[in-house]
One Martini backbone bead per residue (centre of mass of N, CA, C, O) as a GRO file, in nm:
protein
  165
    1UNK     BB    1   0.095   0.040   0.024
    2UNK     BB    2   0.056   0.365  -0.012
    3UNK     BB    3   0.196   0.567   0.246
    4UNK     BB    4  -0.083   0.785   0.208
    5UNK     BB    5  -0.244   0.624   0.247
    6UNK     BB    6  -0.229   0.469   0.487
    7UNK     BB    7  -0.255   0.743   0.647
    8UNK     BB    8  -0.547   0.844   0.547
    9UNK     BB    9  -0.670   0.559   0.605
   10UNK     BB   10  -0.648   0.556   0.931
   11UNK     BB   11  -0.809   0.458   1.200
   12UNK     BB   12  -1.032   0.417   1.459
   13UNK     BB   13  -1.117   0.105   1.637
   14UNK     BB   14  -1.408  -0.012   1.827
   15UNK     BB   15  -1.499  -0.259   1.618
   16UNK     BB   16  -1.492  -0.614   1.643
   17UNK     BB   17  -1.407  -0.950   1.542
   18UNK     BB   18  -1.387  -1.275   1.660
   19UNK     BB   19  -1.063  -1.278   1.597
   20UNK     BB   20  -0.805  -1.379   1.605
   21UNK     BB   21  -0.434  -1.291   1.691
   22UNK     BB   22  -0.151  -1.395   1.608
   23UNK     BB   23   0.170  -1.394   1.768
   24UNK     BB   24   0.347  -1.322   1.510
   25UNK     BB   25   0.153  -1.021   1.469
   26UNK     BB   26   0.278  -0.915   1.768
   27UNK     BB   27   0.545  -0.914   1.695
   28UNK     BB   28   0.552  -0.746   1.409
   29UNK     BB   29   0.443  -0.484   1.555
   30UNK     BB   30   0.662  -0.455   1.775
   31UNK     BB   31   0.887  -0.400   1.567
   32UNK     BB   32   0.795  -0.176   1.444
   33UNK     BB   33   0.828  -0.023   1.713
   34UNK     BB   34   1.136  -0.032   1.764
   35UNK     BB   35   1.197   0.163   1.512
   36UNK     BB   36   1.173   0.431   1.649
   37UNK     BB   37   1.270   0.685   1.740
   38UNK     BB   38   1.485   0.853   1.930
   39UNK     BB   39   1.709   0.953   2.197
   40UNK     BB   40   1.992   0.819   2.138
   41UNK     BB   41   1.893   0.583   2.129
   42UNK     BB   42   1.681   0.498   2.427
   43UNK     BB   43   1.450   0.316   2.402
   44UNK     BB   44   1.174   0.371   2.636
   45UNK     BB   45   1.021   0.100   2.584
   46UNK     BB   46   0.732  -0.108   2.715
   47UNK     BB   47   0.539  -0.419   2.659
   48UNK     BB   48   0.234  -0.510   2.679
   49UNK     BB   49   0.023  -0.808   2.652
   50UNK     BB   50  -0.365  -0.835   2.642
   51UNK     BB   51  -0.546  -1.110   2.740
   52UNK     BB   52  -0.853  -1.204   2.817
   53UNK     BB   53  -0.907  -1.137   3.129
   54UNK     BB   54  -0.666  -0.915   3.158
   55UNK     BB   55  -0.829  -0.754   2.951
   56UNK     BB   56  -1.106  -0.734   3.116
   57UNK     BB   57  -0.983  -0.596   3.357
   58UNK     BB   58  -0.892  -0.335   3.239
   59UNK     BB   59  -1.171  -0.192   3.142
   60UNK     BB   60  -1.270  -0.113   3.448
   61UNK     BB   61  -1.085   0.179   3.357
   62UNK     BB   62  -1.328   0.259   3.148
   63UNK     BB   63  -1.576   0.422   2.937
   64UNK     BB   64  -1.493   0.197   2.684
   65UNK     BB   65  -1.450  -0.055   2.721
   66UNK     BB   66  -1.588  -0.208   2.491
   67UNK     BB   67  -1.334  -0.216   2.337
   68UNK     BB   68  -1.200  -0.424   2.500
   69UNK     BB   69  -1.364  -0.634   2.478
   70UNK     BB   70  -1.337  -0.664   2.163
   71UNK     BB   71  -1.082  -0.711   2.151
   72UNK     BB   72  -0.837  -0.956   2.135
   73UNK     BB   73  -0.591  -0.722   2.203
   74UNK     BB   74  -0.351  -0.512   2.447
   75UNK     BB   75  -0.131  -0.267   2.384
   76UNK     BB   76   0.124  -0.134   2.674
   77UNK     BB   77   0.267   0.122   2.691
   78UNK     BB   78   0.548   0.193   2.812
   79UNK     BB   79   0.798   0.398   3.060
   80UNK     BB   80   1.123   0.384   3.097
   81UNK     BB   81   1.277   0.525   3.315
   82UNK     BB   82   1.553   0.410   3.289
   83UNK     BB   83   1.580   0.505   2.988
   84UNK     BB   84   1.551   0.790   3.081
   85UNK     BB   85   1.648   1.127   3.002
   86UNK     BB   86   1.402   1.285   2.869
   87UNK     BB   87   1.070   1.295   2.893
   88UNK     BB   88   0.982   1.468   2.673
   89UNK     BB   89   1.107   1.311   2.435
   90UNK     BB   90   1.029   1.013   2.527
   91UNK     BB   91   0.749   1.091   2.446
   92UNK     BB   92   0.766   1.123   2.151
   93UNK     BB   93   0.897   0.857   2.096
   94UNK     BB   94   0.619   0.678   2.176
   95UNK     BB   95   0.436   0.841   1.978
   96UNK     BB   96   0.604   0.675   1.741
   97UNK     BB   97   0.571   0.415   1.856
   98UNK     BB   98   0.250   0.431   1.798
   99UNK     BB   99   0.258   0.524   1.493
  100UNK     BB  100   0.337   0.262   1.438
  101UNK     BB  101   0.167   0.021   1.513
  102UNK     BB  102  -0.120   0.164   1.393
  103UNK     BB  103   0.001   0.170   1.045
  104UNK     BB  104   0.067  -0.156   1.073
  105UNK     BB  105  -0.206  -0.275   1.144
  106UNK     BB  106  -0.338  -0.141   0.903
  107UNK     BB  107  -0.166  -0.248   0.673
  108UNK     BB  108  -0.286  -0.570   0.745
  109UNK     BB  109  -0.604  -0.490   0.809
  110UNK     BB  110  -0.610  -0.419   1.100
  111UNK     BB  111  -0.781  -0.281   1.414
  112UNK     BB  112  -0.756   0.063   1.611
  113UNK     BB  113  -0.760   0.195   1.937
  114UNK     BB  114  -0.643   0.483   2.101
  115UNK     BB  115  -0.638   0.519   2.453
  116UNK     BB  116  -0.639   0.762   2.682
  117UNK     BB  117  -0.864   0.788   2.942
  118UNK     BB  118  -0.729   0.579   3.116
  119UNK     BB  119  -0.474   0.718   3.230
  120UNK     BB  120  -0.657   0.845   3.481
  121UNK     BB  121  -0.584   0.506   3.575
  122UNK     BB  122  -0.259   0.487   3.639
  123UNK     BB  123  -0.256   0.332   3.926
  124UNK     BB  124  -0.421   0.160   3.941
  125UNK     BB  125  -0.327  -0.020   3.654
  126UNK     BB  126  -0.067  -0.104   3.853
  127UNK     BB  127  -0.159  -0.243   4.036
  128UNK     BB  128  -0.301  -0.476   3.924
  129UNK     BB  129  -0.016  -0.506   3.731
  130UNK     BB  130   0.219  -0.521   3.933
  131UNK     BB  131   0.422  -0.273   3.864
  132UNK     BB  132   0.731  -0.117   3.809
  133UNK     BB  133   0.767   0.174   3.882
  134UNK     BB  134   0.970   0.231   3.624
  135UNK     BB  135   0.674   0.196   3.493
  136UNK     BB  136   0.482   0.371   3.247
  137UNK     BB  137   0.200   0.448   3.185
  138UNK     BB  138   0.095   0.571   2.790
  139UNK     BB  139  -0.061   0.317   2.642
  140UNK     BB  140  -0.366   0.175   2.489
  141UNK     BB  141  -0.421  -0.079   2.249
  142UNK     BB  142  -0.676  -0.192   2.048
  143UNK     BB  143  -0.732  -0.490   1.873
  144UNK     BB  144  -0.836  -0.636   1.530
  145UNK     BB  145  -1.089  -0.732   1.355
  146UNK     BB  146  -1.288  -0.559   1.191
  147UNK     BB  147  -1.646  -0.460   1.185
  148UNK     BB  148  -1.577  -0.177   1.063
  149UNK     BB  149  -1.564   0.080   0.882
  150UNK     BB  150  -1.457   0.436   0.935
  151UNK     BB  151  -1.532   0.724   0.840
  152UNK     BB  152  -1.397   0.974   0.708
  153UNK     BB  153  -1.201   1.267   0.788
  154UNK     BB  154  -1.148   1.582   0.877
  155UNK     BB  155  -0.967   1.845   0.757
  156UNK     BB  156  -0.717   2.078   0.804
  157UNK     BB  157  -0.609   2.307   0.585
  158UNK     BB  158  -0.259   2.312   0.560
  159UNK     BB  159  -0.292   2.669   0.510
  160UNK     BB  160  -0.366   2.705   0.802
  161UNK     BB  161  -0.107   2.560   0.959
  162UNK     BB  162   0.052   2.737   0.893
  163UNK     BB  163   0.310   2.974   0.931
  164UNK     BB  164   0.407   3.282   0.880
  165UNK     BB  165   0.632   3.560   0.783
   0.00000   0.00000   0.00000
């Protein structure tokens, strides 16, 4: 698929069909994900995925629910401290490891949708899964083969977006 097509039509997947996602392809959606900028090339990322109950489990913590029960499985992008030099630049880094992750998923031909609003429940979600303090839940990421294709969204004109000197 042509790069910019890809680009434009990547969409948010809230609806999937009940269909397995093989652990090779959460591997090879991984590995995408591990080739991200970084600063200083300090790979700041730990992944963790979850699915059945652990998966099920998680929901509990949004008001999403709906799509992560409804995923296959959910890739957790986690901020390694032990890794981080410098917050702010590790964050962007995270944002490109998780826009390849989205990109690669899209490639595929399954459906993704990056959860935001669950982070506000990121002490809870760190005891449920009694992380170790040194990571920081950053993303989670619901997955699975779409059960809908999202119809495409408006965007602001280019021209807006410029600022001229």
């Amino acid at each position: 698929m042509d790069l910019m097509k890809l680009i434009k039509e990547r969409r948010a997947v809230r609806r999937f069909k009940r269909e397995k996602i093989p652990d090779k392809t959460i591997k090879d959606i991984l590995e995408a994900a591990r080739w991200a900028p970084s600063g200083m090339n300090n790979q700041p990322w730990k992944f963790m995925v979850l699915e059945g109950k652990d998966k099920n489990k998680l929901a509990d913590y949004t008001v999403y629910s709906y799509v992560i029960h409804g995923a296959d499985k959910v890739i957790l992008v986690l901020l390694d401290r032990r890794e981080s030099y410098n917050y702010e630049k590790d964050l962007m880094a995270i944002g490109a490891c998780i826009q390849n992750i989205l990109l690669y998923i899209h490639g595929l031909g399954l459906g993704a949708c990056w959860l935001g609003e669950i982070l506000s429940k990121r002490q809870e979600i760190d005891k449920m899964l009694k992380l170790p303090k040194d990571l920081e839940l950053e993303a989670v990421i619901a997955l699975g083969k779409p059960a809908m294709v999202p119809k495409s969204t408006r965007r602001t004109e280019l021209d807006k977006l410029i600022i001229k000197r």
